[in-house]
C-alpha positions in Angstrom: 44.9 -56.0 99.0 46.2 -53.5 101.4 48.4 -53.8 104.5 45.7 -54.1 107.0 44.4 -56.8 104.8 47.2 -59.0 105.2 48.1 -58.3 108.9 44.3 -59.1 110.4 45.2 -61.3 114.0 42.3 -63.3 112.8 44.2 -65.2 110.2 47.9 -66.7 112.4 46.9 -70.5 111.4 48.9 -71.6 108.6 46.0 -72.3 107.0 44.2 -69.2 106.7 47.3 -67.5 105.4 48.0 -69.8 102.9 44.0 -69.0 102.2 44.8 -65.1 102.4 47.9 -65.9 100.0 45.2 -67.5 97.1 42.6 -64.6 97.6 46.0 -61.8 96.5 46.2 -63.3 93.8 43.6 -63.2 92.1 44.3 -59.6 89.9 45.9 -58.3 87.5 49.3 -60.3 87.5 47.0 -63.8 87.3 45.2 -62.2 84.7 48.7 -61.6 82.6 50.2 -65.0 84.0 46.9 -66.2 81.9 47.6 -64.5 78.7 51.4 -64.9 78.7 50.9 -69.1 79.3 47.7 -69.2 76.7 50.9 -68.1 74.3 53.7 -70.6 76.1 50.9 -73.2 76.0 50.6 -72.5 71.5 54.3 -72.5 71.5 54.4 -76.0 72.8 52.0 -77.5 70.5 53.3 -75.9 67.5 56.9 -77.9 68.0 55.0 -80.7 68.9 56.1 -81.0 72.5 53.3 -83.5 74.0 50.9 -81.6 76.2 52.3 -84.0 79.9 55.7 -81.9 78.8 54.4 -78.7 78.6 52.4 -79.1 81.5 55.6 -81.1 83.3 57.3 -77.7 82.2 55.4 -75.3 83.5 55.4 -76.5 87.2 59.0 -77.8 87.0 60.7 -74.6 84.7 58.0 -71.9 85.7 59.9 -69.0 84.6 58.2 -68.0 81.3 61.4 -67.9 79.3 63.5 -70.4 80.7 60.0 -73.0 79.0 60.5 -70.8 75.8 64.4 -71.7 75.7 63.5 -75.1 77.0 60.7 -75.6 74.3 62.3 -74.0 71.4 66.1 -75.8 72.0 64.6 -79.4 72.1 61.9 -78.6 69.2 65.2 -77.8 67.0 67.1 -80.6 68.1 69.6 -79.3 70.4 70.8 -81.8 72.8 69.5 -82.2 76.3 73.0 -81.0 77.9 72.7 -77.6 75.6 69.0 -76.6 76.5 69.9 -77.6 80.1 72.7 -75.2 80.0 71.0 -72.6 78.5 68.0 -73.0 80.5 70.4 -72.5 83.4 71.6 -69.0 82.6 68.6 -68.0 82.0 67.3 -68.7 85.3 70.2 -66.9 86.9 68.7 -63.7 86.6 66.0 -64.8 89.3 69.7 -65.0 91.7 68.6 -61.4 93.1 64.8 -61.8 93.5 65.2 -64.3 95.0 68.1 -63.1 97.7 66.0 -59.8 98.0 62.6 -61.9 98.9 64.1 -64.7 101.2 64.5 -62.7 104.3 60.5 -61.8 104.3 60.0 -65.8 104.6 62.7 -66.5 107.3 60.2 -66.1 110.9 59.8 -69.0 112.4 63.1 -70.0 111.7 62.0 -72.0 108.7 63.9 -75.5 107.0 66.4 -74.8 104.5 64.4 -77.4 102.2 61.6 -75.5 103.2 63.3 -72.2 101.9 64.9 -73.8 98.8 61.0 -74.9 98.2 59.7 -71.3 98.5 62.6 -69.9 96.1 61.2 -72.4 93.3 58.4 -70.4 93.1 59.9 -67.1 92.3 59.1 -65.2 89.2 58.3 -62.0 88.3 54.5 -61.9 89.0 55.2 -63.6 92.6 58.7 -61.9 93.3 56.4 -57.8 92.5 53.4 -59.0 94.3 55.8 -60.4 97.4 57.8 -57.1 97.9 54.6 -55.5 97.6 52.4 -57.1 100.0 54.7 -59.1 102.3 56.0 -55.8 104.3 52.0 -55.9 105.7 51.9 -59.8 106.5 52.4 -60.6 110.2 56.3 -62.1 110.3 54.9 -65.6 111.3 52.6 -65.4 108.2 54.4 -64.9 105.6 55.9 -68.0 104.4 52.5 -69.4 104.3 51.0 -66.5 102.8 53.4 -66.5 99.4 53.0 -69.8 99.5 49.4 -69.4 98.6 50.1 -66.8 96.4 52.9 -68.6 94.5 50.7 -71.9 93.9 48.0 -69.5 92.8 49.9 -68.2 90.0 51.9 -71.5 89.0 48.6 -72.8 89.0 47.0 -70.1 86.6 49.8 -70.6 84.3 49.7 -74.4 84.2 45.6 -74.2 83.7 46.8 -71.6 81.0 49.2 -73.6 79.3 46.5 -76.6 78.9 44.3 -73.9 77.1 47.0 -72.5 75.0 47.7 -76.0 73.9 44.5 -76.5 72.8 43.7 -73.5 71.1 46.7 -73.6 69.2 45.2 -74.2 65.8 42.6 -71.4 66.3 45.1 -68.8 67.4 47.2 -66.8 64.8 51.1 -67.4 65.3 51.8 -63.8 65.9 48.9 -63.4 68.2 50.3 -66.1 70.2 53.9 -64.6 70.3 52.3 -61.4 71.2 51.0 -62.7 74.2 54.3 -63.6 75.4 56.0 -60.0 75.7 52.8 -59.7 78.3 54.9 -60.3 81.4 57.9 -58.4 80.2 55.8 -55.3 79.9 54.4 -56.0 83.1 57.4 -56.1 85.1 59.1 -53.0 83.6 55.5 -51.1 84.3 55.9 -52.6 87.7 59.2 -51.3 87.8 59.1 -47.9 86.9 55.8 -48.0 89.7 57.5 -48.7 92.6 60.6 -46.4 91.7 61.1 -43.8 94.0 64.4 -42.0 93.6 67.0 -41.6 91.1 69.1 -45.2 92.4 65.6 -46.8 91.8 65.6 -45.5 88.2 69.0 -45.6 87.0 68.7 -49.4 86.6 65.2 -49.5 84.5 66.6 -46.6 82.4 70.5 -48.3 81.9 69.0 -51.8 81.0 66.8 -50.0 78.0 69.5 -47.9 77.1 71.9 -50.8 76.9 69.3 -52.7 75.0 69.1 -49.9 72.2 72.8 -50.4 71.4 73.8 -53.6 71.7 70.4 -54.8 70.1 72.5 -53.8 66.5 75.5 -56.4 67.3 73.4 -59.4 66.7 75.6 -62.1 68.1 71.8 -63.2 70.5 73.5 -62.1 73.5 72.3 -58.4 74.0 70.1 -59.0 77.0 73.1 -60.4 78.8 75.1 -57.4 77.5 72.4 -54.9 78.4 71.7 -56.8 82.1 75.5 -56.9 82.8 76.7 -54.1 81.5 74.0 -52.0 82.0 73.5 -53.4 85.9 77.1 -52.4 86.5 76.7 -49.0 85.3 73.5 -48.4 87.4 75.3 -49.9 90.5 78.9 -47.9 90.3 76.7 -44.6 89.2 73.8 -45.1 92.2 77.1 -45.5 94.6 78.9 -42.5 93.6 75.1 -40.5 94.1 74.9 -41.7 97.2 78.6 -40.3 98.4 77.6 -37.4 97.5 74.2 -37.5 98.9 71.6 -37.0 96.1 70.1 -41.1 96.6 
């Protein structure tokens, strides 16, 4: 869909934005949404999480590893307070997509319950696909317009979760678990796409890097090692570029 898709005059109703919102997305990120919750939806059955939970999960979690963490810490026996936590952090890292997104959906001087509503629905597939195509919705369209995009995907992934829970037992483990890293891949790709200069890049390529070496530590905390550390590098390094005017 291309700018002068999205900013027709025809389509000011809420309604037909909300419409135009569906029609994006349908693509590629629906199609990996569908593949990465077919895997979510296997995970589920295999620790025996009843299917209204995995569904419940999927609209009320939505992020695909916060219903991993979710999943995997109550099918072990953690208590509620633990996953809860853990769930949590996880979902902290959506903190900046969903400050950078907000002021696309702020026309119209929206509701704050209205806004906290619209920040549920943030995720990687809806928070790439906003930035990309919100820039070329009309200002008054584009609450309703992610809206209809965000209750696209969430709706792909909960369809997909239903299938994945059924076709568990046909499925191999490891074919399942592949599907997962799906989403992951897609976002880097994404990523490394819309990258433009060096500040764009310094981020992608300090999170990998920080990855590589604290991966060997083991303690299970080397994303947040890699995202921290790695994030703080990429900030302090893209600032001192752009003192000296090469961002």
């Amino acid at each position: 869909m291309t700018a002068s898709d999205t900013s027709s005059p025809s389509g000011n109703h809420v309604g037909s934005w909300y419409l135009k919102g569906l029609r994006a997305a349908v693509g590629l990120p629906a199609l990996i949404l569908a593949a990465t919750f077919v895997g979510i939806g296997s995970v589920c059955e295999a620790y025996g999480m009843p299917l209204l939970w995995a569904v419940l999960a999927t609209i009320l979690v939505w992020a695909g590893p916060a219903h991993l963490i979710l999943v995997g810490g109550l099918g072990t026996g953690a208590s509620w307070i633990v996953v809860a936590i853990a769930v949590g952090l996880s979902s902290v890292r959506l903190l900046p997509m969903v400050v950078s997104i907000v002021p696309y959906l702020r026309a119209g001087r929206p509701s704050f319950f209205t806004l906290l509503l619209a920040s549920h629905f943030v995720a990687i597939s809806s928070w790439v696909e906003g930035l990309r195509l919100l820039p070329g919705v009309a200002p008054e369209g584009r609450l309703s317009f992610y809206g209809g995009m965000a209750t696209g995907y969430l709706t792909v992934a909960t369809l997909f979760t239903v299938a994945g829970y059924a076709i568990s037992g046909v499925i191999s483990p490891i074919f399942g678990a592949g599907l997962l890293f799906l989403t992951p891949i897609f976002f880097l790709l994404s990523l490394l796409g819309a990258s433009r200069t060096l500040g764009d890049h310094l981020p992608v390529v300090a999170g990998i890097a920080g990855v590589v070496i604290t991966a060997p530590l083991g303690d299970g905390l080397e994303l947040l090692w890699a995202g921290v550390g790695g994030g703080t590098l990429a900030y302090l390094g893209a600032r001192a570029l752009r003192r000296r005017g090469r961002v």
